[in-house]
TIDONU-224860 format. One line per field, with one value per residue (C-alpha): residue number from 1; residue in three letters; x, y, z negated. Coordinates in Angstrom, 3 decimals, decimal comma, m for minus. Each point is the difference from the previous one (the first is absolute). Layout:
zami	(NUM	...) $
koldren	(Ala	...) $
east	(X	...) $
north	(Y	...) $
up	(Z	...) $
END
This chain:
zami	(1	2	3	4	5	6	7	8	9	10	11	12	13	14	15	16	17	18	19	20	21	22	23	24	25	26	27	28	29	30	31	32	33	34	35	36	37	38	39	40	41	42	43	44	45	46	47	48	49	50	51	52	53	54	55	56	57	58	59	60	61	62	63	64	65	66	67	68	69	70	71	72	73	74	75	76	77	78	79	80	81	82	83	84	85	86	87	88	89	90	91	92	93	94	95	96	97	98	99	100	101	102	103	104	105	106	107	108	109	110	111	112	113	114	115	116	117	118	119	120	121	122	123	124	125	126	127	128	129	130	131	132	133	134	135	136	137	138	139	140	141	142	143	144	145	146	147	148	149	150	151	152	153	154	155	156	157	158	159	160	161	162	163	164	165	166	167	168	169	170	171	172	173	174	175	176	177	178	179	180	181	182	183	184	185	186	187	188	189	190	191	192	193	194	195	196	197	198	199	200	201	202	203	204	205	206	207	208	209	210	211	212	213	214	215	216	217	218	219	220	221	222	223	224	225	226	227	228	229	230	231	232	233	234	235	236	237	238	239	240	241	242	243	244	245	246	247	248	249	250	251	252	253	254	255	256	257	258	259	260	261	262	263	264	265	266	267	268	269	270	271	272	273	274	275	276	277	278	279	280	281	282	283	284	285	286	287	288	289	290	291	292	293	294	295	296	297	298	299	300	301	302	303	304	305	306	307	308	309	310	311	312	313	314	315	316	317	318	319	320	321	322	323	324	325	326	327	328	329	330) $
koldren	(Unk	Unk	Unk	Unk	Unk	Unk	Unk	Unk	Unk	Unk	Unk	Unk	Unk	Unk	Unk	Unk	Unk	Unk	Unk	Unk	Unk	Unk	Unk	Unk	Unk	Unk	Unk	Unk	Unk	Unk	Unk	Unk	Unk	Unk	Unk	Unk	Unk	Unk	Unk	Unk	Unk	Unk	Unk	Unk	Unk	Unk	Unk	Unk	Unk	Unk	Unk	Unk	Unk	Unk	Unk	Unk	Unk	Unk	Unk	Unk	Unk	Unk	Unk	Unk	Unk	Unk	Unk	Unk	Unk	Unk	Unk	Unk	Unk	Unk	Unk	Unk	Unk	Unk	Unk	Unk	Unk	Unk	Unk	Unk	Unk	Unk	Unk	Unk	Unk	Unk	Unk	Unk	Unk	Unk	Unk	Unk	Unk	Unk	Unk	Unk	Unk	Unk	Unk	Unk	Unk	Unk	Unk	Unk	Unk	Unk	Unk	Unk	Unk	Unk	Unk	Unk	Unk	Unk	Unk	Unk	Unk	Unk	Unk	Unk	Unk	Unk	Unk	Unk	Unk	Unk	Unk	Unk	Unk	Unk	Unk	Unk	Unk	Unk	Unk	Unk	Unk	Unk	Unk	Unk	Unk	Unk	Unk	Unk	Unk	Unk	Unk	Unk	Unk	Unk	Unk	Unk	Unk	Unk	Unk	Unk	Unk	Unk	Unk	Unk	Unk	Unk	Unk	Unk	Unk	Unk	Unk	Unk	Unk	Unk	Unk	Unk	Unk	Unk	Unk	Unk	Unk	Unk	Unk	Unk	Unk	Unk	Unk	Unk	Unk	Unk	Unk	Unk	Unk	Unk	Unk	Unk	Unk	Unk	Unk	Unk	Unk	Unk	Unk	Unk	Unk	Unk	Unk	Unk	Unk	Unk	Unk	Unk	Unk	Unk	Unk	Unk	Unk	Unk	Unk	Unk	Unk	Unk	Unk	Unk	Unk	Unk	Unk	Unk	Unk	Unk	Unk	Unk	Unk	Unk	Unk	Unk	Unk	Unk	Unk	Unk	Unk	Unk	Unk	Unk	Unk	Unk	Unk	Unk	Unk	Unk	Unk	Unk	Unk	Unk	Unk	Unk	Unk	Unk	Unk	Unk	Unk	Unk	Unk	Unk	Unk	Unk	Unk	Unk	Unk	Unk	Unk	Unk	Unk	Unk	Unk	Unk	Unk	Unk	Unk	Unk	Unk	Unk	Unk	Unk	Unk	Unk	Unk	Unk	Unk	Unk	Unk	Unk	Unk	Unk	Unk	Unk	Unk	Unk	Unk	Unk	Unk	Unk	Unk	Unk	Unk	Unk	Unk	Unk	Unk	Unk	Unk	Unk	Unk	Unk	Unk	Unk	Unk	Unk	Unk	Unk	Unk	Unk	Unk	Unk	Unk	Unk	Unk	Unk	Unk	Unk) $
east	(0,000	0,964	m0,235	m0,433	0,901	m1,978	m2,482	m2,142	2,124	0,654	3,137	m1,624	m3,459	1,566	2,415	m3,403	m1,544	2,978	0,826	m3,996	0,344	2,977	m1,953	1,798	m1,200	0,007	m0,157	m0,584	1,418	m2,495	m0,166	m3,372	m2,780	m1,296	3,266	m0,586	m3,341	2,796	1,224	m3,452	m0,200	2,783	m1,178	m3,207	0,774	2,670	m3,259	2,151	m2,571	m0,044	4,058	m0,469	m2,445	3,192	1,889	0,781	m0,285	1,886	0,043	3,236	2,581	3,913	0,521	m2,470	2,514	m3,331	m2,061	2,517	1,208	m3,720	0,431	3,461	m1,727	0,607	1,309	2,938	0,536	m0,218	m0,725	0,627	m1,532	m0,963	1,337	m0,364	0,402	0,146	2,783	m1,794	2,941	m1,808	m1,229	3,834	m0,682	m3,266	2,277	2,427	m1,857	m2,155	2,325	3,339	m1,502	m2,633	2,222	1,788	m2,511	m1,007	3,353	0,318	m3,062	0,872	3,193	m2,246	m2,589	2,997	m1,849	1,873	0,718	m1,069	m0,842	0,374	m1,518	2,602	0,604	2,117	0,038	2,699	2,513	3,393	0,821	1,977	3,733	1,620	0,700	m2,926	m3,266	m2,517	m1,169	0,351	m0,471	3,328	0,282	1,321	m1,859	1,245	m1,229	1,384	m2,498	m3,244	m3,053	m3,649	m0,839	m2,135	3,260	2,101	m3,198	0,202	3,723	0,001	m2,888	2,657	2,679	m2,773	m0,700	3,602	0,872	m2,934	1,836	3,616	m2,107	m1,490	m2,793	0,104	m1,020	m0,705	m0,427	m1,601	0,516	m2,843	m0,427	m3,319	m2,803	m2,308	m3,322	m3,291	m2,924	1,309	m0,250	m0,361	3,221	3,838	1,166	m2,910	m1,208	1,480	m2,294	m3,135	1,990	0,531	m3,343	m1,493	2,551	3,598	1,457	3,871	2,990	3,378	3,159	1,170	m0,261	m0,330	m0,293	m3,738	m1,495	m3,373	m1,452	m0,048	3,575	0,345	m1,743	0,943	3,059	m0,310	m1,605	2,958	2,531	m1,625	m0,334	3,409	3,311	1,168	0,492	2,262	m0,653	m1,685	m1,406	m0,875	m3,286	m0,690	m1,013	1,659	0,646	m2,345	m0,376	m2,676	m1,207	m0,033	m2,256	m2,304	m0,113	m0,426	m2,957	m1,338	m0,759	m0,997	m2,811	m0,658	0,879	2,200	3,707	1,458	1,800	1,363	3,674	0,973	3,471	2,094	m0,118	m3,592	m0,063	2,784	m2,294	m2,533	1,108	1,040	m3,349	m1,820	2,699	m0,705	m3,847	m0,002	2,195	m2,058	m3,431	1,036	m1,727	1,471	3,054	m1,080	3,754	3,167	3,368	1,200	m3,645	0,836	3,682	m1,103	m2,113	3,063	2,454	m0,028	0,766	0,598	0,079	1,364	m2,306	2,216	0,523	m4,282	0,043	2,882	m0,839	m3,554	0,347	m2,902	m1,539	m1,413	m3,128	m0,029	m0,516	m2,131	m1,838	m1,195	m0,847	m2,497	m1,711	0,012	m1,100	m3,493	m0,984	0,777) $
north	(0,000	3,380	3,078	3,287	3,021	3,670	m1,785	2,906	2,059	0,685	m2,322	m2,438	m0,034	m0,055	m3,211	m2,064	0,828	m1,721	m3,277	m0,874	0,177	m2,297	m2,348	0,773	m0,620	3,245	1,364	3,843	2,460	2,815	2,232	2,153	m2,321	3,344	0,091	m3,348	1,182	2,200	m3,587	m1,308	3,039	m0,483	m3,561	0,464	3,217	m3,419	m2,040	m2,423	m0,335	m3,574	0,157	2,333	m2,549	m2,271	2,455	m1,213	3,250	0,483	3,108	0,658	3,124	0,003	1,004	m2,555	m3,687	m2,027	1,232	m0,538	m3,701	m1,153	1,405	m1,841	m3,381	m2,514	2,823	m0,861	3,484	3,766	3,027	2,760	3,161	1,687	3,214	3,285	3,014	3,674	2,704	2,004	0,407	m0,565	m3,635	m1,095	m1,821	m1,806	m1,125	m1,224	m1,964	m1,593	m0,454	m0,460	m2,027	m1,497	m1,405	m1,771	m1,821	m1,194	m1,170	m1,726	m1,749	m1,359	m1,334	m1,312	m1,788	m0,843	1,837	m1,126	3,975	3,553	2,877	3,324	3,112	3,006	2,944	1,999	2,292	m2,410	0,033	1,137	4,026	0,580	1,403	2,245	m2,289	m1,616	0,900	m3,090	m1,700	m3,425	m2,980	0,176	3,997	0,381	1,218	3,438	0,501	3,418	1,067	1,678	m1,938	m0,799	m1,920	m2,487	m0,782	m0,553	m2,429	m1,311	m1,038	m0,974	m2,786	m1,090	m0,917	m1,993	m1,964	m0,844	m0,670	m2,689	m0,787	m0,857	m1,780	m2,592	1,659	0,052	3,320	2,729	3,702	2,173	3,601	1,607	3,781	1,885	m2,519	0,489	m1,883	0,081	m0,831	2,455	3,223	2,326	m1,221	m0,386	1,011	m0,383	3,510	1,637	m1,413	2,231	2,916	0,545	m1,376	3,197	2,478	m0,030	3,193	m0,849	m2,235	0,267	m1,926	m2,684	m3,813	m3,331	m3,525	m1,418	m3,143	m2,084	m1,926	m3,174	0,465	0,129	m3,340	m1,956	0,752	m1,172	m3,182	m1,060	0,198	m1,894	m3,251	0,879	m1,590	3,804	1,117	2,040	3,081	3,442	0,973	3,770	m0,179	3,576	0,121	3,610	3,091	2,454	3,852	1,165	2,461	m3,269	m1,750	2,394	1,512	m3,914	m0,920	3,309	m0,809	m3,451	2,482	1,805	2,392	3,384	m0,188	1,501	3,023	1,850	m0,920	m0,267	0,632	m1,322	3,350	m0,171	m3,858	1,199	2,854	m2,267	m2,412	1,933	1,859	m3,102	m1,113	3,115	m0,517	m3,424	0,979	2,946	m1,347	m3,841	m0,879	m3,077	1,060	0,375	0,131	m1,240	1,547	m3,344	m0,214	3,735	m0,892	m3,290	2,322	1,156	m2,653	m1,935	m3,413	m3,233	m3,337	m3,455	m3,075	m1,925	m2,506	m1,407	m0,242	m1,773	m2,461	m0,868	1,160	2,462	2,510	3,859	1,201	3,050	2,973	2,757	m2,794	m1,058	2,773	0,239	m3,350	0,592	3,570	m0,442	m2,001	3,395) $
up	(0,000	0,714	m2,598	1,498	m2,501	0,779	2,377	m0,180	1,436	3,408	0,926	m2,404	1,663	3,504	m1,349	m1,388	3,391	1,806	m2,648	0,037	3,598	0,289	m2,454	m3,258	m3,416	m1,792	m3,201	m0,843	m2,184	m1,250	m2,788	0,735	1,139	2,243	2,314	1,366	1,778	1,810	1,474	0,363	2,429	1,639	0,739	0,924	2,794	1,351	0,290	m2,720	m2,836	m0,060	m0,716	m2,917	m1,694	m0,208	m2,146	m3,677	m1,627	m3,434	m2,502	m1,065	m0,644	0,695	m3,229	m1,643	m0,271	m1,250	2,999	2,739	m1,687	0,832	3,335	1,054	m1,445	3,177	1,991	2,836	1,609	m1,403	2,388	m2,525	1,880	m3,175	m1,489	m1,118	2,465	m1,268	1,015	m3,106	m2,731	m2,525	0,736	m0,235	m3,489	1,899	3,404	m1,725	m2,364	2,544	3,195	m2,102	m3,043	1,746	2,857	m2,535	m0,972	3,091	0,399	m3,390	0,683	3,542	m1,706	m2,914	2,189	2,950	2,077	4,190	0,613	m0,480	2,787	m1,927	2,208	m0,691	1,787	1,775	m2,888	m1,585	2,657	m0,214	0,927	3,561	m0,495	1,676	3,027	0,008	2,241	m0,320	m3,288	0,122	m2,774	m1,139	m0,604	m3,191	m2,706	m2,009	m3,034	m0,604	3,108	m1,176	0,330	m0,444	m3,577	2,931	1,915	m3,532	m1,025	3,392	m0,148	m3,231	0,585	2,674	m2,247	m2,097	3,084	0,717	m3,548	0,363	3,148	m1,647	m2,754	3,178	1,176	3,766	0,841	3,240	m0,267	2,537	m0,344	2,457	1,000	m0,368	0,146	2,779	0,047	0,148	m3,168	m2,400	1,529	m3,285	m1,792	0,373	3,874	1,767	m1,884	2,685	2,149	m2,037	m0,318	4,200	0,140	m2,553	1,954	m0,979	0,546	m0,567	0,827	m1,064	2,541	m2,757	1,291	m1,222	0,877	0,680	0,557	0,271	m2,852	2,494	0,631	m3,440	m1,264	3,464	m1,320	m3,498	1,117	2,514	m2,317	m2,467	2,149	1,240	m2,036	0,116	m3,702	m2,345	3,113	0,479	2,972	1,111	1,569	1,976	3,677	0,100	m1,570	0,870	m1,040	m2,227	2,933	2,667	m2,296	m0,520	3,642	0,758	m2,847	1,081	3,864	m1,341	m2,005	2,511	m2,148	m0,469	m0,108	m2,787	0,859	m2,719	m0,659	m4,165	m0,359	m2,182	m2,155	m0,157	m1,625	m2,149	m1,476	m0,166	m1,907	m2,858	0,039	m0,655	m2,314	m1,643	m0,283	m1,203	m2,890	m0,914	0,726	m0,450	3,524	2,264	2,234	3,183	1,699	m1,278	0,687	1,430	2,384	0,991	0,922	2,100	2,095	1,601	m0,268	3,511	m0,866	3,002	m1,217	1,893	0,254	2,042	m3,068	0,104	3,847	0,099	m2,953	1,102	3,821	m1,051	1,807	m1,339	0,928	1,871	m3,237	2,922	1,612	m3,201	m1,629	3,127	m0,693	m3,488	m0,179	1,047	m3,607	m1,701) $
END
């Protein structure tokens, strides 16, 4: 049987969508019974409602051992998709707890219950930092800690070194360390809010890029490397890099909607951010904009995915043809 970690969310909904269909027993990670009529959506708009009836559904929480020891009983194979994602400073006690902490347990108990080997879904937030001579990111950039960063990427790379401390303990093991998400079912949270905001009008674009890819890409991924011998590996999965203003002129025409036009430079995002540092301090509202979200609006960043196509012979999904097909669910 096969445990699935975050199957609410969107990489998690997409993967149960794609083991039910290759006949996989599957078992289900939740913690708020609400969030899985999110993947009960997402099933029934893929006509697949007769695959979600097969799901074994369990409440648990990565923090809560007792709750996720019932849900590795009998269990051969962990997806763990879950985590916590914030660039708000002040949830750094929150991400660290649940996608440090709680990624250790998942570990410990796939080495308790021998579990046969353990996807972990990453990011390209916990890659290593270019130097000097360097132009494209690749798996084996080197990681600086004296480089400023967002408390999601430190959570992020710090839930990696729990997976391959599991792995030097004899837990076979693959990481995949994907760009922005995009997908569709989950339109009003995570990356695909940029999909609502061009569709209500977005005024403004700044020139920073980053790598993108689909949530099929994503989970086809996943599931190929699992029922490959590869192990004790990360893998980069990004189509491309795109710019901020290419995506949204592209999700805009998609729309049929307004490009934005009004150019924020980096100035502006500097000002900004320590104006709404300034008024969640005084007025103790939610940050709205980091300094590290500001900065990444202007850093242009290329990444290399050489390493999955050449491990799996595997093929990326065109990022502006897709966001055609997949723009008119918005």
């Amino acid at each position: 049987m096969v445990l699935v970690t975050g199957a609410t969310g969107l990489v998690g909904s997409h993967l149960l969508l794609l083991l039910l269909e290759n006949g996989e027993e599957v078992r289900a990670l939740y913690r708020n019974e609400k969030n899985i009529q999110q993947t009960k959506a997402l099933f029934e708009w893929k006509d697949r409602l007769a695959l979600f009836e097969k799901i074994n559904w369990i409440q648990g929480c990565l923090t809560d051992i007792p709750s996720l020891e019932k849900a590795f009983e009998s269990i051969d194979y962990v997806y763990h998709c879950a985590a916590f994602i914030s660039f708000n400073p002040d949830d750094e006690e929150q991400l660290r707890k649940t996608n440090i902490e709680g990624t250790a347990n998942i570990v410990n108990l796939c080495l308790a219950y021998q579990v046969k080997k353990l996807c972990y879904v990453s990011s390209i937030a916990a890659l290593g930092d270019l130097q000097g001579h360097e132009t494209v990111i690749t798996e084996e950039t080197e990681w600086n800690p004296e480089i400023p960063r967002s408390d999601y990427a430190i959570s992020k790379f710090g839930a990696e070194m729990e997976v391959w401390r599991g792995q030097q303990e004899g837990l076979p093991v693959a990481i995949v360390n994907p760009g922005i998400i995009l997908g569709p079912g989950f339109w009003n949270s995570g990356s695909a809010e940029i999909f609502q905001r061009i569709k209500k009008g977005l005024k403004y674009y700044t020139e920073g890029s980053t790598g993108f890819v689909t949530v099929e890409d994503v989970t086809r991924s996943m599931y190929q490397l699992m029922k490959s011998n590869i192990q004790k590996e990360r893998f980069i999965l990004v189509t491309e890099s795109i710019t901020y203003h290419r995506l949204s002129d592209l999700i805009a025409t998609a729309l049929g909607k307004k490009k934005p036009s009004v150019y924020l430079k980096p100035w502006v995002t500097g000002l900004a951010w320590r104006i709404d540092w300034l008024i969640s301090t005084l007025f103790f509202k939610k940050r709205m904009l980091s300094k590290a979200t500001a900065i990444s609006l202007h850093t242009q960043s290329e990444f290399d995915n050489s390493k999955i196509k050449n491990a799996l012979n595997f093929e990326f999904e065109d990022i502006p043809n897709y966001i055609s097909k997949v723009s008119v669910t918005v």
